[in-house]
C-alpha positions as CSV (number, residue, x, y, z in Angstrom):
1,X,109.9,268.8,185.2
2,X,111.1,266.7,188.2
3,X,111.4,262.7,186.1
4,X,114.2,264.5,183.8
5,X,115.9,265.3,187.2
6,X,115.1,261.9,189.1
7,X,116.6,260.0,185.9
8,X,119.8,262.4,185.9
9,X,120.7,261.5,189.7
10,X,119.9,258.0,189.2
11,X,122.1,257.9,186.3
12,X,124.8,260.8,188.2
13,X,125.1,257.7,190.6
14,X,125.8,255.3,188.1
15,X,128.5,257.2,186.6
16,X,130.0,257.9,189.9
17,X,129.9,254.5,190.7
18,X,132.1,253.6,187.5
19,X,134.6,256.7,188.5
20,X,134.7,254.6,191.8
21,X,135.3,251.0,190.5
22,X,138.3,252.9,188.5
23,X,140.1,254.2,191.2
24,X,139.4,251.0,193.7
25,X,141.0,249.1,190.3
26,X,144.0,251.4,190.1
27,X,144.4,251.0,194.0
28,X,144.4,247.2,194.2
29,X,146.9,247.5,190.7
30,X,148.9,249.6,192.5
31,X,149.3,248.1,195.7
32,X,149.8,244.2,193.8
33,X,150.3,241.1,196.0
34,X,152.4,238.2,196.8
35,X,152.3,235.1,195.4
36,X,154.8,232.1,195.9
37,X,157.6,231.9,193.6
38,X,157.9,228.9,190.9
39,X,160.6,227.5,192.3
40,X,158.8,227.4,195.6
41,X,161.2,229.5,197.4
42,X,160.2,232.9,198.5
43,X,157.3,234.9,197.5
44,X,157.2,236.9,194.1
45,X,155.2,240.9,193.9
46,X,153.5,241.4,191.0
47,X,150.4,243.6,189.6
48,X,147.2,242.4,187.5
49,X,147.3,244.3,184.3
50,X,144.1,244.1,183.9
51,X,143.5,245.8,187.0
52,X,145.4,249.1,185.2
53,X,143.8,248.3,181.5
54,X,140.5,248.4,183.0
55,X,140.9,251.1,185.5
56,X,142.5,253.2,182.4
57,X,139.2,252.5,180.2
58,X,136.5,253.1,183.1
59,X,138.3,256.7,184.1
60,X,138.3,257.4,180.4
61,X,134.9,257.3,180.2
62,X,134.3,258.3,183.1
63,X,135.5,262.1,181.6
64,X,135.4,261.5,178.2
65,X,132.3,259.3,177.5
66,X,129.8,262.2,176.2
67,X,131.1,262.0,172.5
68,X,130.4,258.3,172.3
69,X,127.3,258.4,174.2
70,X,125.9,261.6,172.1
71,X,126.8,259.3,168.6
72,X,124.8,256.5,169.6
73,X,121.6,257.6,171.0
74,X,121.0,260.1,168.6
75,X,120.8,260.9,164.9
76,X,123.5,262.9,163.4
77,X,122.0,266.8,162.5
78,X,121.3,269.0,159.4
79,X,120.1,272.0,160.8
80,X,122.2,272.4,165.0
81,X,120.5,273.7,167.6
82,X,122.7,276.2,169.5
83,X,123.2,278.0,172.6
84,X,122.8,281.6,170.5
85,X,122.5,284.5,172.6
86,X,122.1,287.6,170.9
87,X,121.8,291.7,172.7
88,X,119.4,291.4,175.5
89,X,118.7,293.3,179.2
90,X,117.6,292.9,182.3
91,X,114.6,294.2,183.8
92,X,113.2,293.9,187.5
93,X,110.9,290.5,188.8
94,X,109.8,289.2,191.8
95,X,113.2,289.0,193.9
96,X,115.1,288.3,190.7
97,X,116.8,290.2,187.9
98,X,115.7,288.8,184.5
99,X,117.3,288.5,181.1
100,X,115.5,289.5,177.9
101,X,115.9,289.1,174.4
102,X,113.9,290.6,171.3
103,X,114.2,288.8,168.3
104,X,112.4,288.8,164.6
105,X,111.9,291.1,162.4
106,X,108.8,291.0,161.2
107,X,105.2,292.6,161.4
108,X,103.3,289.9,162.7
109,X,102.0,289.4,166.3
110,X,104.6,289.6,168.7
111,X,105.5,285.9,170.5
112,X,106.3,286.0,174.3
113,X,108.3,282.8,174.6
114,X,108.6,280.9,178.2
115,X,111.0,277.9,178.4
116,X,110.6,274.6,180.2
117,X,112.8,274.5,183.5
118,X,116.4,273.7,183.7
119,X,116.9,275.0,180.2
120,X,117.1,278.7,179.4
121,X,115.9,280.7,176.6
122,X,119.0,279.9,174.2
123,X,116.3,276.5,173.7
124,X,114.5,278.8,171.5
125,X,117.2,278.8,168.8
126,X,115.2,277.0,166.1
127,X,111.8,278.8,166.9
128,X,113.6,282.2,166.7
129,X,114.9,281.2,163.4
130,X,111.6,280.3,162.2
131,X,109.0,282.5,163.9
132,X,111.6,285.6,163.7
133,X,111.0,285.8,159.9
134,X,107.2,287.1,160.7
135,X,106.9,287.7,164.4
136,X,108.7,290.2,166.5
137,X,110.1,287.8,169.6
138,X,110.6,288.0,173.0
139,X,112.7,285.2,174.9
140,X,113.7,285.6,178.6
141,X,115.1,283.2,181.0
142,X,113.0,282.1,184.0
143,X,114.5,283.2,187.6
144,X,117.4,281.5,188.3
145,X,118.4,280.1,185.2
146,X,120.5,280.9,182.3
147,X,121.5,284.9,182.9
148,X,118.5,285.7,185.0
149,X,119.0,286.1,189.1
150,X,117.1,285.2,191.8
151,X,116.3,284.7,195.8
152,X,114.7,281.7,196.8
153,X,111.9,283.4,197.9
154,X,111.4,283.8,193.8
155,X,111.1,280.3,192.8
156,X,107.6,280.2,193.1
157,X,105.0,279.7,190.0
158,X,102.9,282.7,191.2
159,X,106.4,284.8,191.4
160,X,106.8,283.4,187.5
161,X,103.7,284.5,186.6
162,X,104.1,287.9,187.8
163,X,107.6,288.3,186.1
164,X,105.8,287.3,182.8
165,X,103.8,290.2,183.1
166,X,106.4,292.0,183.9
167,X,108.2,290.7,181.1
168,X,105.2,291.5,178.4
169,X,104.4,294.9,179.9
170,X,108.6,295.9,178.9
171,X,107.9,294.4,175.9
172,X,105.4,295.6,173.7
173,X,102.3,297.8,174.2
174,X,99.8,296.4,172.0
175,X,98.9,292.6,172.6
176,X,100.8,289.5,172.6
177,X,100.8,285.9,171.4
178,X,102.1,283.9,175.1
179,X,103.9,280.6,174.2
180,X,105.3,278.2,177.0
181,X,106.8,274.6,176.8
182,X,106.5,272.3,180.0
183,X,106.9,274.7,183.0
184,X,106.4,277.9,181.0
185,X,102.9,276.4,180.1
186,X,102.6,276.3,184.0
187,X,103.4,279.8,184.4
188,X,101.3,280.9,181.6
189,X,98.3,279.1,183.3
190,X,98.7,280.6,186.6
191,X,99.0,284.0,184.9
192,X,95.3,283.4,183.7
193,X,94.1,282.2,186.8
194,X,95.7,285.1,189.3
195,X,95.5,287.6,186.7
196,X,92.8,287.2,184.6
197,X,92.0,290.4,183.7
198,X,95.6,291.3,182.5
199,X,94.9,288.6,180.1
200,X,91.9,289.8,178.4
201,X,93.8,293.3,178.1
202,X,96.8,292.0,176.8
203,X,97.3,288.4,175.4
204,X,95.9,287.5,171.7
205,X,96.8,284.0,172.5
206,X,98.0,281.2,174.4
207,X,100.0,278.3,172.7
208,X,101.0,275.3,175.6
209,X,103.5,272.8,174.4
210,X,103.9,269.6,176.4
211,X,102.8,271.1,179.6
212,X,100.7,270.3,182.6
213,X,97.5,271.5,184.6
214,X,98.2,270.1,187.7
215,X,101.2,269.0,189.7
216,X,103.4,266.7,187.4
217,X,103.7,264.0,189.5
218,X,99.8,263.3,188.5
219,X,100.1,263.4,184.7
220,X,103.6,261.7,184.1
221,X,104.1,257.8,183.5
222,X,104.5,256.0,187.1
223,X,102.4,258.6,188.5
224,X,100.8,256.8,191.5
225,X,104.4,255.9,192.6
226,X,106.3,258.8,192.2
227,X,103.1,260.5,194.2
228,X,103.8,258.1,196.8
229,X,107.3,258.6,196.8
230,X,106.5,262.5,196.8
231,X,106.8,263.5,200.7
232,X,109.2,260.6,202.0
233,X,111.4,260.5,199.2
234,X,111.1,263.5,196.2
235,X,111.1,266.2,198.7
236,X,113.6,265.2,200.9
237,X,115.9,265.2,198.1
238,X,115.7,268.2,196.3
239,X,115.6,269.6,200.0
240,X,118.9,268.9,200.5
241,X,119.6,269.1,196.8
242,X,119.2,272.7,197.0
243,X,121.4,272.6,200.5
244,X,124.3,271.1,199.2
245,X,124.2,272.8,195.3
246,X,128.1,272.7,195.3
247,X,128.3,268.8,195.1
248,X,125.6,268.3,193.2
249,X,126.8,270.7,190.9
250,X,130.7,268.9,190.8
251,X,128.5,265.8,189.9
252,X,126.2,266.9,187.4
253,X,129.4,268.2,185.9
254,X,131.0,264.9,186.0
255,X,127.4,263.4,184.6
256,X,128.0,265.3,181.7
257,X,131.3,265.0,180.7
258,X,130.4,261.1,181.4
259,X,127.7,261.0,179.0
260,X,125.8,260.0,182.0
261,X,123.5,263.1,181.5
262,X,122.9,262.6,178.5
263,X,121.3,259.3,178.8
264,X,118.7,260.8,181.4
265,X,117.9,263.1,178.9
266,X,117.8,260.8,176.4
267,X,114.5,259.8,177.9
268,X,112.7,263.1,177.3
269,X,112.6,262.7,173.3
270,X,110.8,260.6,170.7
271,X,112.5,258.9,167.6
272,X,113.8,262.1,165.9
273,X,116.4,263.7,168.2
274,X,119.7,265.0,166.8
275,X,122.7,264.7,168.2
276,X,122.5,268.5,168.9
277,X,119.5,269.1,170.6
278,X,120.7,266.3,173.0
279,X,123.6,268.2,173.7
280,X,122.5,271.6,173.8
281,X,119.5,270.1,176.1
282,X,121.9,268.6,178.3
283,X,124.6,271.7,178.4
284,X,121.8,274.0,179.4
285,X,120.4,271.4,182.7
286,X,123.9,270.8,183.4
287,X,125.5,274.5,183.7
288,X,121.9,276.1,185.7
289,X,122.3,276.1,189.2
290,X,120.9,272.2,190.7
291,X,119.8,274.3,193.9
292,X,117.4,276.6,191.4
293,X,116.3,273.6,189.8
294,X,115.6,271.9,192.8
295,X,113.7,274.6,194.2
296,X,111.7,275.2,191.4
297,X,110.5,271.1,191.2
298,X,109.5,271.8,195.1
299,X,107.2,274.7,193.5
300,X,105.6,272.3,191.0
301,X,104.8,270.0,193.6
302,X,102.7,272.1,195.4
303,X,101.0,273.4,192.2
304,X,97.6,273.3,190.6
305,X,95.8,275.2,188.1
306,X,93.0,272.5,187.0
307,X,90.3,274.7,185.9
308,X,91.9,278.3,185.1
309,X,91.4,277.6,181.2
310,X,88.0,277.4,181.7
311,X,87.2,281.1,181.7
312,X,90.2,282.2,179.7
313,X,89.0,284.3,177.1
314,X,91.4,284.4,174.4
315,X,92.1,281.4,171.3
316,X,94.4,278.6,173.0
317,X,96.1,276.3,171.0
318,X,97.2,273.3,173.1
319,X,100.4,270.9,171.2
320,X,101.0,267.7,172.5
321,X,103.7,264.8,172.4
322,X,102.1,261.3,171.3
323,X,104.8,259.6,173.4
324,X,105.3,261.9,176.3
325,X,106.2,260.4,179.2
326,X,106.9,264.1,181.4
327,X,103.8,265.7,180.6
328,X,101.4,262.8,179.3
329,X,98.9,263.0,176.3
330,X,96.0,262.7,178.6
331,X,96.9,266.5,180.1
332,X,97.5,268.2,176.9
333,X,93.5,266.6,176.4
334,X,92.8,267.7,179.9
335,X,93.4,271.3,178.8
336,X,91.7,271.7,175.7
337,X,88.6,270.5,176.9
338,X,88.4,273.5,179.4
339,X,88.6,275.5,176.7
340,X,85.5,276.4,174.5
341,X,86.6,276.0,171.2
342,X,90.5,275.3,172.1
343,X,92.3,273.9,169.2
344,X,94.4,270.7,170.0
345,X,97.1,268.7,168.1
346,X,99.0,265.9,169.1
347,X,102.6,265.4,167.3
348,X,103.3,261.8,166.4
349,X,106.7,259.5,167.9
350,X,107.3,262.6,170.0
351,X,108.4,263.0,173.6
352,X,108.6,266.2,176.2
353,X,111.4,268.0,174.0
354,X,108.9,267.6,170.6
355,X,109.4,270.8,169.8
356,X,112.9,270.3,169.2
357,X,113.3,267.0,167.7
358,X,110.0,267.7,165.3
359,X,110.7,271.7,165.4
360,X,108.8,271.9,161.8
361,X,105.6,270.5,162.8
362,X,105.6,272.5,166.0
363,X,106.6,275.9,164.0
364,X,103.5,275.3,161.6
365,X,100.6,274.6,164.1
366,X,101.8,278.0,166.0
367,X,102.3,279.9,162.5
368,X,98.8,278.7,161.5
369,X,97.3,280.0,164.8
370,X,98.9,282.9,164.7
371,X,97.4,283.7,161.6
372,X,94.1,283.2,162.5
373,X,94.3,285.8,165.0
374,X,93.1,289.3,165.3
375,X,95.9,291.5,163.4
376,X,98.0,293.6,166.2
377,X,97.1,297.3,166.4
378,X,100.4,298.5,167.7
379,X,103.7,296.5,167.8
380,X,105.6,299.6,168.9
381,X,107.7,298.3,171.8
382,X,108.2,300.6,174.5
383,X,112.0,300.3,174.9
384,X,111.5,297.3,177.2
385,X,110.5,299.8,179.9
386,X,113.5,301.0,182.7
387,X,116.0,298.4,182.0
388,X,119.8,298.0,183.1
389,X,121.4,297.1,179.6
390,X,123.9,294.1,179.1
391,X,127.2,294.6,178.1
């Protein structure tokens, strides 16, 4: 979603501006002055120690400020999130190569699993571990992120779409449960709306977590400025954003080892983050291509799928964030009303990445839909269709 983004450059900046002020203090330090001598004749060199002392503790954290910064903005953990990749191949999308993974074990509905953008589908760690037990899984990255490859011309929502379906018809040949966080909501919506009869055929169900209807800029705090700001300002940037990835890339990297990063990212969770799902959050918007990314928040602006719900035709189970500044409350509301019979909840003293910090309460309102679905008639997977595996 573009604020997460926005609040990562703004703060990017900061810390470049602190890497700044520490070489311009080590400069002056180094290059001293003259002052007169205490006796009056002559004129004496000397250097401001502070000058080096200071200099010294900005460049430290400048490169080393993400252990700090990670300790006091979140709670320490007692179950990790991690970056866990297990066997997975790739299978052709629209002008991309994309990376799946099946996971789970069990005999339950098989769970299609989009993730929100900038992130890959290593995000999916604790859902895996949870879900897995019942539910044969499917994770993939979107175009462009994590292991998955793509053109520009593939960062589009309606190209995601289509490499969903791609994705499901490798995947399994009975029907599917679809479940998408923030932009993988998106793509799930505009799946329904462009192919609507695919979804009849083969979804069970659609579970949307912190997601949108609409472009974002409408439904996030600050909307009517950031909408202002869209064409003279947004666009502009992630223009040349995705012009000049190699700098923005050096200073994303530089964002993170500050700890700079992780403060922008700070702002997309409620009261119950960890110290690892910060990080692994972070890691994963830091190490994806910033051109990608920026392309993809060009997409969103120039996205709308307000009334595609309306004749979906399968149960949907919509899972809000109480305190959701990305994706507000008031869209996650939005959607379920479209929905005859729709089930919402709303998660309390949560923000855009709820279904990390409150994973337990997001696990159990999909477990309990789930359940209430239809029982799969085949879960035979087809091999994942003509696939190039991953060594």
């Amino acid at each position: 979603m573009p604020l997460i983004p926005l609040l990562k450059l703004v703060f990017g900046l900061l810390s470049l501006l602190i890497l700044g002020t520490a070489v311009w203090l080590f400069w002056t330090w180094w290059g001293g002055y003259l002052i007169p001598a205490d006796d009056g004749v002559g004129l004496v060199f000397v250097r401001d120690t502070w000058r080096l002392w200071t200099g010294l503790g900005l460049l430290a954290f400048s490169f080393m400020g993400r252990p700090l910064v990670t300790v006091l903005l979140a709670r320490s953990d007692t179950d990790p999130s991690t970056a866990r990749r297990e066997d997975g191949v790739f299978i052709d999308g629209v002008d991309a190569s994309l990376y799946v993974e099946r996971r789970g074990a069990g005999s339950g509905l098989p769970l299609v699993l989009t993730h929100g953008w900038g992130l890959d589908s290593t995000i999916w760690d604790y859902a895996s571990r949870a879900l897995g037990a019942r539910h044969p899984l499917v994770v993939w990255d979107l175009p462009g992120l994590g292991r998955s490859k793509v053109k520009p011309s593939g960062v589009t929502l309606p190209a995601f779409a289509e490499d969903l379906r791609r994705v499901v018809m490798s995947s399994s040949d009975g029907r599917v449960v679809l479940v998408g966080h923030s932009i993988g909501g998106m793509t799930i919506q505009t799946l329904v709306r462009d192919r609507p009869d695919f979804v009849r055929d083969r979804v069970a169900g659609v579970v949307l977590i912190n997601t949108t209807y609409t472009n974002p800029l409408r439904t996030m705090i600050v909307s009517r400025l950031l909408r202002a700001l869209q064409k003279p300002v947004l666009e502009p940037v992630f223009h040349v954003m995705a012009w000049l990835q190699p700098l923005f890339w050096l200073g994303a990297w530089q964002g993170y080892l500050s700890g700079s990063a992780h403060m922008a990212n700070r702002l997309g969770f409620g009261r119950y983050v960890t110290r690892s799902q910060l990080e692994h959050t972070t890691l994963l918007a830091t190490r994806n291509p910033p051109g990608v990314q920026a392309r993809g928040n060009l997409a969103m602006f120039h996205w709308d799928a307000t009334g595609a719900l309306r004749d979906l035709g399968v149960p949907l189970l919509v899972l809000g964030g109480e305190v959701d500044i990305v994706t507000r409350p008031d869209a996650s509301k939005v959607m379920a009303a479209e929905t005859p019979e729709a089930a919402l909840e709303m998660i309390d003293g949560v923000n855009h990445m709820g279904f990390l910090e409150r994973a337990d309460s997001y696990h159990l309102a999909i477990e309990t839909f789930v359940a209430s679905l239809p029982a799969p008639v085949d879960l035979q997977p087809p091999g994942l269709g003509v696939v190039t595996a991953l060594r």
